[in-house]
DOPAFI-754398 format. One record per residue (C-alpha): residue in one letter; x, y, z. Coordinates in nm, 3 decimals, padded with zeros to 5 digits. Layout:
+------+---------+---------+---------+
! resn !      px !      py !      pz !
+------+---------+---------+---------+
!    a !       X !       Y !       Z !
...
+------+---------+---------+---------+
END
This chain:
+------+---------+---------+---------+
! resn !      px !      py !      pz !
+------+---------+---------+---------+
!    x !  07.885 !  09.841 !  21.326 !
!    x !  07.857 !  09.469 !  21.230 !
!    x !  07.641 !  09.202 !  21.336 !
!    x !  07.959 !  09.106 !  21.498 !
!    x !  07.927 !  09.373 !  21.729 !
!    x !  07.703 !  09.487 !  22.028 !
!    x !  07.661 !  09.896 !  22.011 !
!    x !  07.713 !  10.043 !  22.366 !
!    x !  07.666 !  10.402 !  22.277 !
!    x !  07.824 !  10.694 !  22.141 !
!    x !  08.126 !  10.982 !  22.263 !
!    x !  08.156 !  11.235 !  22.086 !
!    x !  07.996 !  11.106 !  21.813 !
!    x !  08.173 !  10.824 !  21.765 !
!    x !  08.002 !  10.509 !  21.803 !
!    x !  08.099 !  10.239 !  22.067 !
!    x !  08.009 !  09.846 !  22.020 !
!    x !  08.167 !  09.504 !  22.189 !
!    x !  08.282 !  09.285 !  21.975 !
!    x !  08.160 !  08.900 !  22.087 !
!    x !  08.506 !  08.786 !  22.140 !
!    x !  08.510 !  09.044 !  22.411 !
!    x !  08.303 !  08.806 !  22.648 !
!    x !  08.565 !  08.517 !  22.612 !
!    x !  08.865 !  08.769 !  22.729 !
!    x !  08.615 !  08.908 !  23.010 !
!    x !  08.536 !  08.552 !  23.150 !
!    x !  08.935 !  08.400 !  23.088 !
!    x !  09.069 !  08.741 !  23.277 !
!    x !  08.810 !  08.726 !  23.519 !
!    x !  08.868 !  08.393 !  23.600 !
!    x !  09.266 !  08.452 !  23.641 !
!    x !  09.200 !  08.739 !  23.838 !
!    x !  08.955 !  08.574 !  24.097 !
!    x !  09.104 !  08.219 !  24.071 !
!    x !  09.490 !  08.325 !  24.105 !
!    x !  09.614 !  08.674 !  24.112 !
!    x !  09.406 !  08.833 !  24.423 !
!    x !  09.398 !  08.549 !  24.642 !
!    x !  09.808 !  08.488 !  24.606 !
!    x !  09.812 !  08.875 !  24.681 !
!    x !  09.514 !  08.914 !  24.925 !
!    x !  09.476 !  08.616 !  25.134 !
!    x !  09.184 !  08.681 !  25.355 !
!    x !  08.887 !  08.735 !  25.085 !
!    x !  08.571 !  08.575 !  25.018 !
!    x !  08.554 !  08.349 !  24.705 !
!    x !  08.288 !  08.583 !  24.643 !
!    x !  08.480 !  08.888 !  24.694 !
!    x !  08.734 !  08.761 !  24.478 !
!    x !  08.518 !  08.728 !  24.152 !
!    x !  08.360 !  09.052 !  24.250 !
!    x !  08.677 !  09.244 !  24.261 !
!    x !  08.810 !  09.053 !  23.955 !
!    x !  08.490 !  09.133 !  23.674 !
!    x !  08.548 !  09.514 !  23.837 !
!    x !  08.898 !  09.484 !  23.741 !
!    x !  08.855 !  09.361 !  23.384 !
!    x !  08.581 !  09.601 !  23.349 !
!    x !  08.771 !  09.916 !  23.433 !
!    x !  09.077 !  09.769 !  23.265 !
!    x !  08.860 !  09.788 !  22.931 !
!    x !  08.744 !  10.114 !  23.031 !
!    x !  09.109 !  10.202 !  23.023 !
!    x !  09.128 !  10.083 !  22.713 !
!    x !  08.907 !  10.258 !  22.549 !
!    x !  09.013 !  10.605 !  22.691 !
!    x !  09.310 !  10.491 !  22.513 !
!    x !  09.160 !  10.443 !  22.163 !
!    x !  08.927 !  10.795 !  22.243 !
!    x !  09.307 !  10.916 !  22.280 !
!    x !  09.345 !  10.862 !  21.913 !
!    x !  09.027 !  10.957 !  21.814 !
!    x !  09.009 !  11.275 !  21.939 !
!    x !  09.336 !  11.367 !  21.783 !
!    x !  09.238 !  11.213 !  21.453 !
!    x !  08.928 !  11.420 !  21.502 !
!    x !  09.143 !  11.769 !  21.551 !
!    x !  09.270 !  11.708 !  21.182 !
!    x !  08.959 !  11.637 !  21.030 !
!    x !  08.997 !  11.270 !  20.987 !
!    x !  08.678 !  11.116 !  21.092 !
!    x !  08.605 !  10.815 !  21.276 !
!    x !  08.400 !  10.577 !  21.255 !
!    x !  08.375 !  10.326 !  21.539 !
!    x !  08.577 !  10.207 !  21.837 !
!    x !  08.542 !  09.846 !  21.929 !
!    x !  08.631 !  09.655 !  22.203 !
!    x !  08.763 !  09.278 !  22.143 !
!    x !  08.960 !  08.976 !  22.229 !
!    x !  09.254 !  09.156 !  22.190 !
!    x !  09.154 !  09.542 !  22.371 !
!    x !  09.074 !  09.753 !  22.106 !
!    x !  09.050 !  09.913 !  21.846 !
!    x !  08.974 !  10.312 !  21.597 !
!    x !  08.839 !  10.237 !  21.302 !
!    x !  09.037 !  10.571 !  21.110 !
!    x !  08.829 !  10.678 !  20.848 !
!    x !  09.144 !  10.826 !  20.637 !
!    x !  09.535 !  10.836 !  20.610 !
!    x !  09.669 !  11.099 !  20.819 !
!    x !  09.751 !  11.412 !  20.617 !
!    x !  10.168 !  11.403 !  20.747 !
!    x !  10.445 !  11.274 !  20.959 !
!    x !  10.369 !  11.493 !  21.209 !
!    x !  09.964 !  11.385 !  21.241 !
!    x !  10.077 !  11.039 !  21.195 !
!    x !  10.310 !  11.070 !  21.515 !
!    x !  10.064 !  11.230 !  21.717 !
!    x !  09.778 !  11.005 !  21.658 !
!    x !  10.006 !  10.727 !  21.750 !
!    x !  10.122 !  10.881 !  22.026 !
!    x !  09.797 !  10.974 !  22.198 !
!    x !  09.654 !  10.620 !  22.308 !
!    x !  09.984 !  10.524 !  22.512 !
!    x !  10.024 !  10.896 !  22.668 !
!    x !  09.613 !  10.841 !  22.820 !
!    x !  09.752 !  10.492 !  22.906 !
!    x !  10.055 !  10.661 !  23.084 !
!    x !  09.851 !  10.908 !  23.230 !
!    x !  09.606 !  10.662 !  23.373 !
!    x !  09.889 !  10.464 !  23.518 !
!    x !  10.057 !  10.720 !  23.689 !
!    x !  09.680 !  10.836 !  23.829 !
!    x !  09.637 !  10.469 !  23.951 !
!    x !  09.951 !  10.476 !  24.149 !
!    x !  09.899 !  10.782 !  24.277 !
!    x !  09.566 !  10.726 !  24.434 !
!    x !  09.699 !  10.404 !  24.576 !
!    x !  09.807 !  10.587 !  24.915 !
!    x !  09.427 !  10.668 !  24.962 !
!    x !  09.267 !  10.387 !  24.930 !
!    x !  09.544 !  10.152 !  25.143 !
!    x !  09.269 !  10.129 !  25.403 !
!    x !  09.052 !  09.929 !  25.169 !
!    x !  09.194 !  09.599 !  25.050 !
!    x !  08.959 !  09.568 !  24.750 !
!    x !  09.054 !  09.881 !  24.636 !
!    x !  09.407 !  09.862 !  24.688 !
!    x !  09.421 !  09.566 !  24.516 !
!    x !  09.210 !  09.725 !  24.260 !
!    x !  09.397 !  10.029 !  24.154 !
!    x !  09.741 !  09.854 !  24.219 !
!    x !  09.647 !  09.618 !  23.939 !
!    x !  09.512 !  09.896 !  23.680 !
!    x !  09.833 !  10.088 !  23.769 !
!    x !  10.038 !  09.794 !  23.625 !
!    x !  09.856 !  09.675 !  23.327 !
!    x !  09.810 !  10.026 !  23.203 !
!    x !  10.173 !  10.082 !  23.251 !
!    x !  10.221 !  09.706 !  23.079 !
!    x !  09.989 !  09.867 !  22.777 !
!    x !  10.242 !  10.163 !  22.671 !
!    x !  10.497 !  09.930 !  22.683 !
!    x !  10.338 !  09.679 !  22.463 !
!    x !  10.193 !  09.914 !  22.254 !
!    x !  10.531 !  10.120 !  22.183 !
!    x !  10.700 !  09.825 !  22.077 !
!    x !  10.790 !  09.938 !  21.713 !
!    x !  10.606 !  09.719 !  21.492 !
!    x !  10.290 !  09.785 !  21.254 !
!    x !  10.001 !  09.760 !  21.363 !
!    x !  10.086 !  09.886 !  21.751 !
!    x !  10.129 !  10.241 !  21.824 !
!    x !  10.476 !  10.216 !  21.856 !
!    x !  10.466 !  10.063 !  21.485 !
!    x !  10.240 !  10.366 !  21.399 !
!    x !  10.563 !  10.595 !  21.552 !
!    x !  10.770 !  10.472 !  21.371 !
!    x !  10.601 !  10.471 !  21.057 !
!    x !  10.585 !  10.815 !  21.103 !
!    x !  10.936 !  10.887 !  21.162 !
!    x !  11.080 !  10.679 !  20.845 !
!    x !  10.792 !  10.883 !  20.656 !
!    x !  10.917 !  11.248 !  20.785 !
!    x !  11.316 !  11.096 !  20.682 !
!    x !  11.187 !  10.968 !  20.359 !
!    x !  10.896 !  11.165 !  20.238 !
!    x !  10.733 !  10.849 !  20.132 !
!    x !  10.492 !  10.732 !  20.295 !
!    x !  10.434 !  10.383 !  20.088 !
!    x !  10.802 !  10.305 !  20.162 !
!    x !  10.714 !  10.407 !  20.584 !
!    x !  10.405 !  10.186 !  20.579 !
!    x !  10.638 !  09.868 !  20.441 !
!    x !  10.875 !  09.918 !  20.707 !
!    x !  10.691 !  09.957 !  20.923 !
!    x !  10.508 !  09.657 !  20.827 !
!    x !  10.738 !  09.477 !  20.781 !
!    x !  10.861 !  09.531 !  21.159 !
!    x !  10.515 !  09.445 !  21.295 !
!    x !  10.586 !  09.081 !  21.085 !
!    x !  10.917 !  09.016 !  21.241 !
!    x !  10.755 !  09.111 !  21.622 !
!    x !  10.474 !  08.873 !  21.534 !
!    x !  10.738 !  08.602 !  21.424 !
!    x !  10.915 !  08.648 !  21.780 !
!    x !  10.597 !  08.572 !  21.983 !
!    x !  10.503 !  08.328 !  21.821 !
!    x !  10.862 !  08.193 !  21.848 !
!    x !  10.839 !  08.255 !  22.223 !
!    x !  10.491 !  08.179 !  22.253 !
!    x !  10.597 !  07.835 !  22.157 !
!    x !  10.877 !  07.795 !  22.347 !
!    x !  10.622 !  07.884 !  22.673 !
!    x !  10.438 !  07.553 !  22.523 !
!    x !  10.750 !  07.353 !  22.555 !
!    x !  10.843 !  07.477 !  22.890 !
!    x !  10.552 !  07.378 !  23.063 !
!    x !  10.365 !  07.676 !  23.028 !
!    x !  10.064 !  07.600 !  22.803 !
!    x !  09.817 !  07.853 !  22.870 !
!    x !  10.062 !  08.160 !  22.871 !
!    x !  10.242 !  08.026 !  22.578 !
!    x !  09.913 !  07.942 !  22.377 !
!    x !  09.795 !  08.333 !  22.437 !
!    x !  10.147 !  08.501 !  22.353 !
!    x !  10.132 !  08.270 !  22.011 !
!    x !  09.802 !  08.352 !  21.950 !
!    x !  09.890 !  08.775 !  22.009 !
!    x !  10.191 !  08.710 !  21.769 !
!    x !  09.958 !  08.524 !  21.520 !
!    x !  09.748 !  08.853 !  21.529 !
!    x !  10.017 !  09.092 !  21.489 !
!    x !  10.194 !  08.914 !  21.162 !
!    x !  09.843 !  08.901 !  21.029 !
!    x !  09.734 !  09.268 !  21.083 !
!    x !  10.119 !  09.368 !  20.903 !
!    x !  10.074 !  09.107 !  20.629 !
!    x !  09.741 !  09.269 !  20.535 !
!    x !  09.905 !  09.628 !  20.520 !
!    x !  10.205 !  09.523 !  20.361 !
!    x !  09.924 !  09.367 !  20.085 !
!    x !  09.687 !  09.667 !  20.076 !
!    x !  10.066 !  09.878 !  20.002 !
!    x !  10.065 !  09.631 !  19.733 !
!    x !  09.739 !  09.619 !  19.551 !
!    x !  09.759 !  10.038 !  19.647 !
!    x !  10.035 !  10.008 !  19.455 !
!    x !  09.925 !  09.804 !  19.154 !
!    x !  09.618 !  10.062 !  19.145 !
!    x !  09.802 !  10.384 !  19.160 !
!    x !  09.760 !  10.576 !  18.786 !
!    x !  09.394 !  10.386 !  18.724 !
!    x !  09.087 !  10.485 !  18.717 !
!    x !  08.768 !  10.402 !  18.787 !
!    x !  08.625 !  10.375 !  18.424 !
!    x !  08.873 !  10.134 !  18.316 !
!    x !  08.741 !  09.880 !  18.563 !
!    x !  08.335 !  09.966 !  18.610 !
!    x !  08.104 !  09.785 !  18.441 !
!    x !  07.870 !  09.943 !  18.151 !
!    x !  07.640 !  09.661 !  18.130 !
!    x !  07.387 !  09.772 !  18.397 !
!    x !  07.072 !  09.594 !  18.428 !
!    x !  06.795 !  09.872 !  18.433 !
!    x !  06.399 !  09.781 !  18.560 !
!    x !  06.137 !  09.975 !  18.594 !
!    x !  06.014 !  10.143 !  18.930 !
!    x !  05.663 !  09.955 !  18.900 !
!    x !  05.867 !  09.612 !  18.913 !
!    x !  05.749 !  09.430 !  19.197 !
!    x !  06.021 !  09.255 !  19.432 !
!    x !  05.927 !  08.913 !  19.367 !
!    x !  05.953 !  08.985 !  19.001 !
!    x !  06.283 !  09.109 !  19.031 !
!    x !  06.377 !  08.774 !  19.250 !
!    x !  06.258 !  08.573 !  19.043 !
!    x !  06.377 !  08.721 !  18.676 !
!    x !  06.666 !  08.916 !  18.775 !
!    x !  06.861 !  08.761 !  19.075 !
!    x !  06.761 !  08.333 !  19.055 !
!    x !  06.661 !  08.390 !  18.691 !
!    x !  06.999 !  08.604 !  18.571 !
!    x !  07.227 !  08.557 !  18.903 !
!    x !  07.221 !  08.967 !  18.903 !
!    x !  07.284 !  09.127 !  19.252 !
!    x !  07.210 !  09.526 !  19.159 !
!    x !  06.995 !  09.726 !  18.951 !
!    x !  06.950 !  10.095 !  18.848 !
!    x !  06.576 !  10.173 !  18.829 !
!    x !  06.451 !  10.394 !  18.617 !
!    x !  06.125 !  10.617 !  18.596 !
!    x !  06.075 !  10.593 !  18.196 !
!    x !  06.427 !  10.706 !  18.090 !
!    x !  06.554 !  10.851 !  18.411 !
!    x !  06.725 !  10.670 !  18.670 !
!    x !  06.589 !  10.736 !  19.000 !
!    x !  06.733 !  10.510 !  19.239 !
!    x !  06.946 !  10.177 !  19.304 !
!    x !  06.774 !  09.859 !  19.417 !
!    x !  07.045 !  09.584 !  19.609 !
!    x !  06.970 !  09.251 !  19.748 !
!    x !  07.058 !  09.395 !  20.094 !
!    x !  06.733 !  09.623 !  20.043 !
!    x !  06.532 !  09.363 !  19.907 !
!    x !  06.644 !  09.125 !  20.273 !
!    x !  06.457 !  09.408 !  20.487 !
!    x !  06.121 !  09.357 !  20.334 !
!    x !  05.958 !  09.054 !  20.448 !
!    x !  05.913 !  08.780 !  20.228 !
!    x !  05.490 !  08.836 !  20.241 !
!    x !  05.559 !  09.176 !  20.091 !
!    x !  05.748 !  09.084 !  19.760 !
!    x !  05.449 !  09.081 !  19.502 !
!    x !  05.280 !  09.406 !  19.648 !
!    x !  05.621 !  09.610 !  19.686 !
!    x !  05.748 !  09.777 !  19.429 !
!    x !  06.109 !  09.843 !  19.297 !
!    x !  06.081 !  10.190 !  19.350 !
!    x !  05.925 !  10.196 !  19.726 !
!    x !  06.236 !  10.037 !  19.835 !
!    x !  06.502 !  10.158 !  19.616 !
!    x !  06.775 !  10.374 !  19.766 !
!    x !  06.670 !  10.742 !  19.622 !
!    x !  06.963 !  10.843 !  19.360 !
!    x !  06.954 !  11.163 !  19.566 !
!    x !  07.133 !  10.949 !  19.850 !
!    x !  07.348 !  10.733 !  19.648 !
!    x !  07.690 !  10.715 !  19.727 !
!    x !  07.832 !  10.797 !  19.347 !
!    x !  08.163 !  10.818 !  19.232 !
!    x !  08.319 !  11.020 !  18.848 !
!    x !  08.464 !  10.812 !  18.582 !
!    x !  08.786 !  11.022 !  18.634 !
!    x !  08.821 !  10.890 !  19.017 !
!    x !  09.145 !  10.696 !  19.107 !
!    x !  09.014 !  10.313 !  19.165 !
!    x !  09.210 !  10.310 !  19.511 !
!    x !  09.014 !  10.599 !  19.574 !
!    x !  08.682 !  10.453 !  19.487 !
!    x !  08.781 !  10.164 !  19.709 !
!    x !  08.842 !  10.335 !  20.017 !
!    x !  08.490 !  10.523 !  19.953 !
!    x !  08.281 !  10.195 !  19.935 !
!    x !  08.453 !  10.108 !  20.231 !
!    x !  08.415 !  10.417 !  20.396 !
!    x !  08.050 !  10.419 !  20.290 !
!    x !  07.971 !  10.051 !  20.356 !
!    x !  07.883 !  09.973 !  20.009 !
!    x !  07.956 !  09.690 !  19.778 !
!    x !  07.966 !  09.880 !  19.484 !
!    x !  07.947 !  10.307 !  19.345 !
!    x !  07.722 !  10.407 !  19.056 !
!    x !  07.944 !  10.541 !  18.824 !
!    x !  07.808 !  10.899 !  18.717 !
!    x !  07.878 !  11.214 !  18.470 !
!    x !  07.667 !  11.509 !  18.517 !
!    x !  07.380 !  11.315 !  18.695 !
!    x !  07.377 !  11.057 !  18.427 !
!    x !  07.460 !  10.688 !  18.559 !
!    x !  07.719 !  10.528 !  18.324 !
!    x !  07.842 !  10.263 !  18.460 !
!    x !  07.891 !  10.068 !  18.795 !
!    x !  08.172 !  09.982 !  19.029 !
!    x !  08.175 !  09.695 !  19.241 !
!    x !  08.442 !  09.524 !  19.460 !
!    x !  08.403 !  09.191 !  19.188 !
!    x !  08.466 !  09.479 !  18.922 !
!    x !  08.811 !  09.578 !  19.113 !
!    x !  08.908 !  09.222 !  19.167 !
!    x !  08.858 !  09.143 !  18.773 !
!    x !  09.086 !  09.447 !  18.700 !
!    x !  09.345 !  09.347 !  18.989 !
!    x !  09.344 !  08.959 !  18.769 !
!    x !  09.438 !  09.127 !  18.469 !
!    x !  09.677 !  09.325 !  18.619 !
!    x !  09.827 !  09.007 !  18.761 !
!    x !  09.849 !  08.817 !  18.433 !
!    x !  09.962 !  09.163 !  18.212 !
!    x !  10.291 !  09.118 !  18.509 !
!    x !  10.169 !  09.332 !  18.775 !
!    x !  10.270 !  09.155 !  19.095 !
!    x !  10.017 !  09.081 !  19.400 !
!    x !  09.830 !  08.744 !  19.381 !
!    x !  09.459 !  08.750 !  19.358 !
!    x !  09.400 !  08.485 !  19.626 !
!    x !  09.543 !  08.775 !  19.855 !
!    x !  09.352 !  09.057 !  19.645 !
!    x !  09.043 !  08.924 !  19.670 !
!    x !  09.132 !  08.883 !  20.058 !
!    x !  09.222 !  09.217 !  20.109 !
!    x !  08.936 !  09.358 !  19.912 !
!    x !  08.643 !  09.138 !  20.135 !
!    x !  08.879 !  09.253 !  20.392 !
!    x !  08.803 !  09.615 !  20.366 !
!    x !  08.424 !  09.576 !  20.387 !
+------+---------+---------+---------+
END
């Protein structure tokens, strides 16, 4: 979770949070809903019956939604991959995948699961619609869910990176290639040219007449060429990082204090003094623990010159640590697994260095100026990305 995010909850483990721009899709479709779908297909309501029945809607609609995503989840889940989060936003949602699936076939049927549950749900909707004729409100209720669910799976299928469809047919040109770097480009790369073509019509809405339509159908294209141009650049820098490891980029100049340190001295030598931003703490010659800024934030101020480095330290028992040896893509995908800015670098218990995402970004430049291809305005955007 962010501070982006409201947490709703967990299912199965998997926890659930709103994403703020979720409230500005929730009003806008609300609005629509009350102000000009129901009462053009239900003429006899209440204005207050109207807003009622269109927050329901757009409730359950997200509800649908994230079935969907749990869809993917819970297949991700059946081949170990873990998951970290769902979120709901602007645009529906999204399963934050905590790992590449392990083949075609698991790629395909990840994909695949969100727009079946979306299927599924729309072919429920429609057939419970005989049932509830009696009750206007209803009706109108489940008549609606049965077409934007069925609207979702067709959306979503189209075959472009990073919609499910996109996801399909990554996994098809990775089963007829074996090469899954080459799948993820195309794929990508498919997902750019979709985005170009909303966009395209998104404007052409504009000229028409049709502002608001055209505005959101740009704005959904805008989002889908910038979801594929970040794969196609993580391919990239994936790429560019293949063959290295992580002690050609860490960092072997670690700033050690002692475990009696107090917080404001470390502020005040350390971080304003030296512009320093982690530390290994040590207990005479042993390190026993990592002290960040983020720690250092959830002490209050009034408690700097009492605490001590090592009463807030993160235990080097529950470090997230990484081996010299370790691929650096691999090390990146673990800090952003773990949440972390940077791994200390260890041998047999002993810290020898440190890796942070700076540390990756400095090898990535060198890369870059040796002849190795991706630009580091975009690797330094990718890298923040993946925090």
């Amino acid at each position: 979770m962010t501070r982006h995010n409201i947490p709703l909850g967990r299912v199965l483990g998997i926890p659930i949070a709103l994403d703020y721009s979720w409230f500005l899709i929730f009003a806008l479709l609300t609005w629509m809903l009350a102000g000009t779908y129901y009462p053009s297909e239900f003429k006899n309501w209440s204005p207050l019956l109207y807003w009622l029945v269109g927050a329901v809607t757009v409730i359950m609609l997200f509800a649908s939604v994230l079935l969907h995503e749990l869809g993917h989840s819970l297949v991700a889940l059946r081949y170990k991959i873990p998951v970290r989060s769902i979120t709901l936003f602007i645009f529906g949602g999204v399963a934050q995948i905590g790992a590449q699936p392990p083949s075609p076939i698991a790629e395909f049927r990840i994909a695949i699961a969100g727009p079946l549950v979306s299927l599924g749900l729309a072919v429920f909707f429609y057939a419970v619609q005989p049932v509830v004729a009696g009750v206007e409100p209803l009706l109108g209720l489940v008549t609606y869910l049965a077409y934007i669910n069925l609207a979702l799976v067709l959306f979503n299928l189209i075959p472009g990176y990073p919609l499910d469809g996109g996801r399909v047919f990554r996994a098809i040109v990775w089963a007829v290639t074996k090469d899954m770097r080459r799948a993820t480009l195309t794929a990508a790369t498919a997902g750019r040219f979709f985005g170009f073509m909303f966009i395209f019509y998104g404007v052409w809405q504009i000229f028409t007449g049709n502002l608001g339509g055209g505005v959101w159908i740009a704005f959904i294209g805008w989002f889908l060429d910038n979801a594929a141009s970040t794969q196609i650049q993580q391919v990239m820098v994936q790429g560019l990082l293949a063959g290295h490891s992580v002690s050609q980029a860490m960092s072997t100049h670690c700033t050690v204090v002692p475990e009696e340190l107090t917080l404001q001295q470390l502020v005040d030598e350390h971080i304003l003094g030296g512009g320093q931003r982690c530390f290994l703490v040590n207990r005479g010659e042993r390190t026993v623990g990592l002290m960040t800024l983020h720690r250092i934030k959830e002490v209050p101020r009034s408690d700097w010159a009492t605490m001590s480095a090592g009463q807030v330290m993160i235990p080097f028992e529950q470090l997230k640590r990484t081996p010299p040896e370790a691929g650096l893509w691999t090390a990146l995908q673990q800090m952003d697994r773990d949440g972390v800015n940077q791994l200390p670098v260890t041998r047999e218990n002993l810290v020898i260095g440190m890796l942070s995402r700076e540390d990756v970004i400095s090898f990535l430049r060198t890369l870059q100026e040796l002849g190795g291809g991706a630009g580091t305005t975009s690797t330094r955007t990718l890298i923040k990305a993946t925090h």
